[in-house]
C-alpha positions, -999 to +999 in steps of 0.1 A: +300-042-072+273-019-056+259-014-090+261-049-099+239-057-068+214-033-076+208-046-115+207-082-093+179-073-070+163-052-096+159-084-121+149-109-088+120-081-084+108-081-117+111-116-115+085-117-085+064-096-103+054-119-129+049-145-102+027-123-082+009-101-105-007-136-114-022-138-078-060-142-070-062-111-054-054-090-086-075-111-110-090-073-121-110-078-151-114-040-167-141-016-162-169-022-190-167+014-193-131+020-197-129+045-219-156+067-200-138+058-167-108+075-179-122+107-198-141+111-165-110+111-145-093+131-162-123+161-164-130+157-122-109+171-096-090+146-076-084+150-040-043+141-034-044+134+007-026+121+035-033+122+072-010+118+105-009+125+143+020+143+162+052+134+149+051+101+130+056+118+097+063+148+086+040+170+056+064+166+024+057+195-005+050+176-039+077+184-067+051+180-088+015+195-085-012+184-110-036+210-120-073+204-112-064+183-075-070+199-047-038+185-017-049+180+016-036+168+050-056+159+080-031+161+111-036+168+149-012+194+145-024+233+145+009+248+139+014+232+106+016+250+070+019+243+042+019+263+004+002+237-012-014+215+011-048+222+028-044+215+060-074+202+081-071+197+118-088+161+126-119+154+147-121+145+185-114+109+188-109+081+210-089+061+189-051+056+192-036+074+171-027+053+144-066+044+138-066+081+141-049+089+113-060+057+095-097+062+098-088+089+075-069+068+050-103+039+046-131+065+047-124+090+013-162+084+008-166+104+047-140+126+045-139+139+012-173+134-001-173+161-024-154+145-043-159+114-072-119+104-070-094+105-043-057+090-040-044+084-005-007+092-003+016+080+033+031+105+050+065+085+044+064+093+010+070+126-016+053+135-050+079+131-077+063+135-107+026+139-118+001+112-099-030+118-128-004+106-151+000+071-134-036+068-125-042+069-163-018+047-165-021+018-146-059+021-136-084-005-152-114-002-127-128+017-094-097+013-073-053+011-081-030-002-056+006-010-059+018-049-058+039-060-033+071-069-044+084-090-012+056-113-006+023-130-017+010-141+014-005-134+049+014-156+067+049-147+053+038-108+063+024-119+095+061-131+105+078-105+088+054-080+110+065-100+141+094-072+142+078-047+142+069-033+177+036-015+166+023-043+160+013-074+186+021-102+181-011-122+200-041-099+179-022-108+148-019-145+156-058-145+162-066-125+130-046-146+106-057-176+122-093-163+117-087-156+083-072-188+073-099-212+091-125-190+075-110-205+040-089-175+029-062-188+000-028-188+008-008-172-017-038-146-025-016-118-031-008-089-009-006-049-019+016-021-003-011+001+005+006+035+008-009+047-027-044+038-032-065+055-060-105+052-053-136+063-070-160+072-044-192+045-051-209+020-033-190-010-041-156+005-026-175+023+006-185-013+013-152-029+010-136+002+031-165-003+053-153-041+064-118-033+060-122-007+091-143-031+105-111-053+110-086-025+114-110-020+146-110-056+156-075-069+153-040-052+142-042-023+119-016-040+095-033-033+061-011-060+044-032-084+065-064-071+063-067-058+032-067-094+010-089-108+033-115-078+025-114-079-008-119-117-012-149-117+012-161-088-013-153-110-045-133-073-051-107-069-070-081-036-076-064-030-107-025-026-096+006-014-106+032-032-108+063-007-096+088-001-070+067+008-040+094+024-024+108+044-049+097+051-089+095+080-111+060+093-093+072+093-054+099+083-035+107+079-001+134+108+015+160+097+035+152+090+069+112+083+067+115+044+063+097+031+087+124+006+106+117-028+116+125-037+154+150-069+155+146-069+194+115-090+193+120-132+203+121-152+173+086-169+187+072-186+150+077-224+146+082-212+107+108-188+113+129-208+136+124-237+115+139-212+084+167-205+113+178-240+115+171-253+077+178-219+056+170-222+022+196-202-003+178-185-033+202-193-059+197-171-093+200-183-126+200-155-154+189-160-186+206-143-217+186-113-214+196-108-180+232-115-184+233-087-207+218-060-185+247-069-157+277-072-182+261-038-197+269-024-162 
């Protein structure tokens, strides 16, 4: 029966992909200089970082390491090692430390500036297998994200996030009213930004640029922010379309998800109003899929 589930919610993700990789938001036409894009990847060193403050992650050791990328970690931290990490003790700062950590994560142009090509990594996550081979993959133009497979829209993550103690509920209320009477699409399309790839040029320092700008303002969601960014930028990321939490690249170890807090008042009209009305999503297979569960 277990495994039965998991072909079920495997085929209702793929499912969700094909809806949302449709989305405004990922409407990436590819680099007019594809081929060069590529080739010069794959001759420049990449940077492979992460950064965090006291104990909200911990530094995980690639199984994999990639030849010509240099692995880095900012943290707060001066008693951590690492073999294959660099480790890079953060500036002075005034910022909580999540902005802390996360000023980090928007500013590879700042931080790493020797550097033509970087790929963010969250500390929740370890390096399976080798990252150069799925940036060659999946990449099309100056930046790669990963789709989200739950949801395509602020609103849905804004209640969703309601549970989730780190973030408050008022400042996120404003910002994705803001967004929305400003003209932002529903639907627009949301990424999972804990694996972003980014060439280092104008165009994305000026979309990181007003996406701090808004991490500074408001919450420091990045599911809500993000979008909103890019659309105000006319940007748009190539994307992958995998399991986010776990693929054949990373994974997530046991015990670093990030939990959601269910202590929080149910306080959005739309929530209660899926409380008292719930809609059942009932799944139809086709023959395809029938075959992959009777195969089980």
């Amino acid at each position: 029966m277990i495994f039965i589930l998991k072909k079920y919610n495997e085929i209702l993700r793929i499912r969700r992909f094909e809806k949302f990789k449709n989305c405004d938001l990922f409407n990436c036409d590819c680099c007019k200089d594809y081929d060069d894009l590529i080739s010069d990847i794959s001759n420049s060193k990449i940077a492979v970082y992460t950064a965090f403050t006291g104990d909200y992650d911990t530094l995980k050791d690639p199984d994999f390491i990639d030849e010509n990328c240099d692995y880095i970690c900012f943290c707060d931290n001066p008693n951590i090692r690492s073999s294959v990490w660099r480790i890079i003790l953060m500036e002075d700062s005034i910022l909580d430390n999540n902005r802390k950590a996360k000023q980090y994560k928007v500013f590879p142009h700042k931080y790493l500036s020797e550097y033509k090509y970087s790929l963010w990594v969250d500390g929740t996550f370890r390096i399976k297998f080798s990252v150069r081979e799925y940036i060659r993959r999946y990449v099309k133009n100056s930046m790669l994200i990963v789709i989200h497979s739950e949801r395509n829209d602020i609103l849905d993550e804004f209640e969703v996030s309601l549970f989730q103690k780190r973030y408050p509920r008022v400042i996120m209320e404003e910002q994705v009213n803001k967004y929305l009477d400003e003209g932002f699409p529903r639907n627009y399309g949301l990424g999972a930004m804990g694996f972003i790839f980014r060439q280092h040029i104008e165009e994305i320092s000026q979309v990181m640029d007003d996406w701090w700008d808004e991490i500074i303002k408001y919450s420091y969601q990045d599911q809500l922010s993000f979008p909103y960014v890019c659309w105000k930028n006319d940007f748009h990321p190539s994307v992958s379309l995998i399991n986010y939490e776990g693929n054949n690249y990373w994974d997530k170890p046991p015990g670093n998800r990030h939990q959601k807090e269910f202590k929080t008042p149910f306080n959005s009209y739309r929530l209660l109003d899926k409380m008292e009305n719930p809609v059942v999503e009932t799944l139809i297979l086709n023959k395809e899929e029938l075959n992959l569960i009777k195969m089980i």
